[in-house]
C-alpha positions as CSV (number, residue, x, y, z in Angstrom):
1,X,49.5,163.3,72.4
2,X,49.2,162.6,76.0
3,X,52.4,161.8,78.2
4,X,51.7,158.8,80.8
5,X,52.9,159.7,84.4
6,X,53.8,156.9,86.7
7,X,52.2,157.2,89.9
8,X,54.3,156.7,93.2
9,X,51.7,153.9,93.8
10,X,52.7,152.2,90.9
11,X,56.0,152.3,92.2
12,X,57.5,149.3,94.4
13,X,60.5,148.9,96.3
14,X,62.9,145.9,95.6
15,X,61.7,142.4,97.2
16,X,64.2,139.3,97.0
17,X,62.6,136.2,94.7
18,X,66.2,134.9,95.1
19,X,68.4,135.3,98.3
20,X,71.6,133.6,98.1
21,X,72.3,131.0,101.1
22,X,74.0,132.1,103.7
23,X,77.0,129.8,103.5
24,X,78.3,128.5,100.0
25,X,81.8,126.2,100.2
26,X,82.9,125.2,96.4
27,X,86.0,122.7,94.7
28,X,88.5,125.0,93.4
29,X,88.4,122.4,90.8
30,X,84.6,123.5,89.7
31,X,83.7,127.0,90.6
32,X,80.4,128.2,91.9
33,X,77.5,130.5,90.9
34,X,75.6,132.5,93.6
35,X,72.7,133.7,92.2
36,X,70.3,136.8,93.6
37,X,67.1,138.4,92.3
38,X,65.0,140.7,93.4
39,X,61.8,142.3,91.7
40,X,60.1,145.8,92.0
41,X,59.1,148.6,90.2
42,X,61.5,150.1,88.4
43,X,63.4,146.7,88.0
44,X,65.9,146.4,90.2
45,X,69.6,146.7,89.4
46,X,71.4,143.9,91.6
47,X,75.1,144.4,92.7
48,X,77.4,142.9,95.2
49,X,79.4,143.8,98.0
50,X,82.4,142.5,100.2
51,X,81.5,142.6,104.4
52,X,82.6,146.1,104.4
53,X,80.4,147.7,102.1
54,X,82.8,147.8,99.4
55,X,81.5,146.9,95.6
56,X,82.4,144.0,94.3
57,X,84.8,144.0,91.1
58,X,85.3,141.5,88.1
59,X,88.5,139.7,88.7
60,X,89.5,138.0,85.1
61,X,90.1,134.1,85.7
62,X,88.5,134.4,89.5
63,X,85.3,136.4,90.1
64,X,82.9,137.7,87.7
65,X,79.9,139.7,88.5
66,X,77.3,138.9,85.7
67,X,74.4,141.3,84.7
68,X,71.9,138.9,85.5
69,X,72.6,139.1,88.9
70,X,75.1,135.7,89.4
71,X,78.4,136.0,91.5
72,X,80.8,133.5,89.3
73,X,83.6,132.0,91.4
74,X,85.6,130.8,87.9
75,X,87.4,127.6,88.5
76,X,91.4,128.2,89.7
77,X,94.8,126.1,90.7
78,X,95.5,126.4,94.0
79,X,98.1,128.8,93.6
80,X,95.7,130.9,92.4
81,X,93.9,131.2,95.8
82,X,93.4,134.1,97.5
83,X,91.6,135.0,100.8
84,X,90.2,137.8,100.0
85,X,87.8,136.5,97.2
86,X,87.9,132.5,98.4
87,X,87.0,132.8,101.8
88,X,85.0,136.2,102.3
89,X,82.2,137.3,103.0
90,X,79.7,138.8,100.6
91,X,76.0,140.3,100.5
92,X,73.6,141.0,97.5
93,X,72.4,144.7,96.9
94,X,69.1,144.8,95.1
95,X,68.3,148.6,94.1
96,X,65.9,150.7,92.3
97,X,64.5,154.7,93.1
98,X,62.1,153.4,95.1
99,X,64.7,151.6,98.1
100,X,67.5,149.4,98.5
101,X,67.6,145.8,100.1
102,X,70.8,143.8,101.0
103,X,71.0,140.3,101.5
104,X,71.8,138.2,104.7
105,X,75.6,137.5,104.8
106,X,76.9,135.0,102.7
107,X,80.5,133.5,103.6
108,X,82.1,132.0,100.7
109,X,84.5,129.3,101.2
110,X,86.6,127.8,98.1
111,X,88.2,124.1,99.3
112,X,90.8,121.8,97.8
113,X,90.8,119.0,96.2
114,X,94.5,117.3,96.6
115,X,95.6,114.9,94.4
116,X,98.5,113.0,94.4
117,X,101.5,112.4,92.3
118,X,99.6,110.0,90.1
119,X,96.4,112.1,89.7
120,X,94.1,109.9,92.2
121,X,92.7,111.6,95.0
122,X,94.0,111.5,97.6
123,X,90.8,110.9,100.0
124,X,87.6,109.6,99.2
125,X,84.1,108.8,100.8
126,X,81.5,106.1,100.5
127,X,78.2,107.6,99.2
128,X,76.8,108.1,103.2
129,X,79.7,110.5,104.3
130,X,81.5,113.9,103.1
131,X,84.7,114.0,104.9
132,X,85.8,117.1,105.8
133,X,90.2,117.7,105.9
134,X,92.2,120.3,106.8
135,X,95.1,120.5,104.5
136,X,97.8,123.3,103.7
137,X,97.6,125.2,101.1
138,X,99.8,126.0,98.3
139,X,103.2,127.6,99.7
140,X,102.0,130.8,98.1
141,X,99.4,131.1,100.6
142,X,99.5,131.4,104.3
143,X,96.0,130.4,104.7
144,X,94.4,127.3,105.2
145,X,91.5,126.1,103.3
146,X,89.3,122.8,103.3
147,X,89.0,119.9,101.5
148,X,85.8,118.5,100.7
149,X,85.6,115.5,98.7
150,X,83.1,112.5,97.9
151,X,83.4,109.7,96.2
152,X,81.4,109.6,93.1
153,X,82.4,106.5,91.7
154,X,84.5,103.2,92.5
155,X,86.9,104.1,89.5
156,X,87.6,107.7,90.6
């Protein structure tokens, strides 16, 4: 029996087929994927990191790190905000033995959407414009996110 051996030619560093934009802003109300892919030879594992080099953890409820290489901001109340996963600063790591590749940055931005007492929004846009608030925060939070809103339909 003869044993293949894989030459270093064969071998290929990781190359990006999917880089994540470099700015992603998301409803608390909804979520947001980030996706990143990368070929080469071996396949590439793909990770995450924060701004600082640190690796990216599953946070239950808020973050999830997927194996195919997705970022999942979960959907979260307000109260459940936190600056440190809604508005930082991420980069995806795409590895095998042959190199390692990180992404441009990527700042992440969760916004509000207020309603009021009733449950109607409490702003709205025609189908031309995105208005863009600033609005506090739940008292929990001593940061200030954004609101982005648009008006979808008449009845909303």
């Amino acid at each position: 029996m003869e044993l293949g051996v894989l030459s270093f030619s064969e071998h290929r560093a990781p190359t990006f087929t999917i880089e994540p934009p470099n700015k992603v802003i998301f409803l608390n109300s909804s979520g947001e994927s980030v996706h990143c892919a990368a070929l080469g030879n071996p396949r590439p594992s793909i990770s995450w990191v924060l701004a600082d080099g640190t690796a990216v953890t599953d946070l239950p409820g808020l973050r999830l790190s997927l194996a195919n290489g997705t970022l999942l901001f979960l959907p979260f109340m307000a109260e459940s905000y936190r600056q440190d996963i809604h508005a930082s600063t991420y980069r995806c790591i795409a590895s095998n033995l042959v190199g390692k590749i990180s992404s441009r940055d990527i700042r992440v931005r969760a916004a509000y959407q207020l309603h009021n007492a009733t449950g109607k929004r409490l702003a709205t846009a025609n189908e031309a414009a995105t208005p863009n608030f600033l609005c506090h925060p739940p008292a929990s939070s001593e940061n200030y996110g954004q609101l982005l809103t648009r008006n979808r339909s008449a009845g909303d």
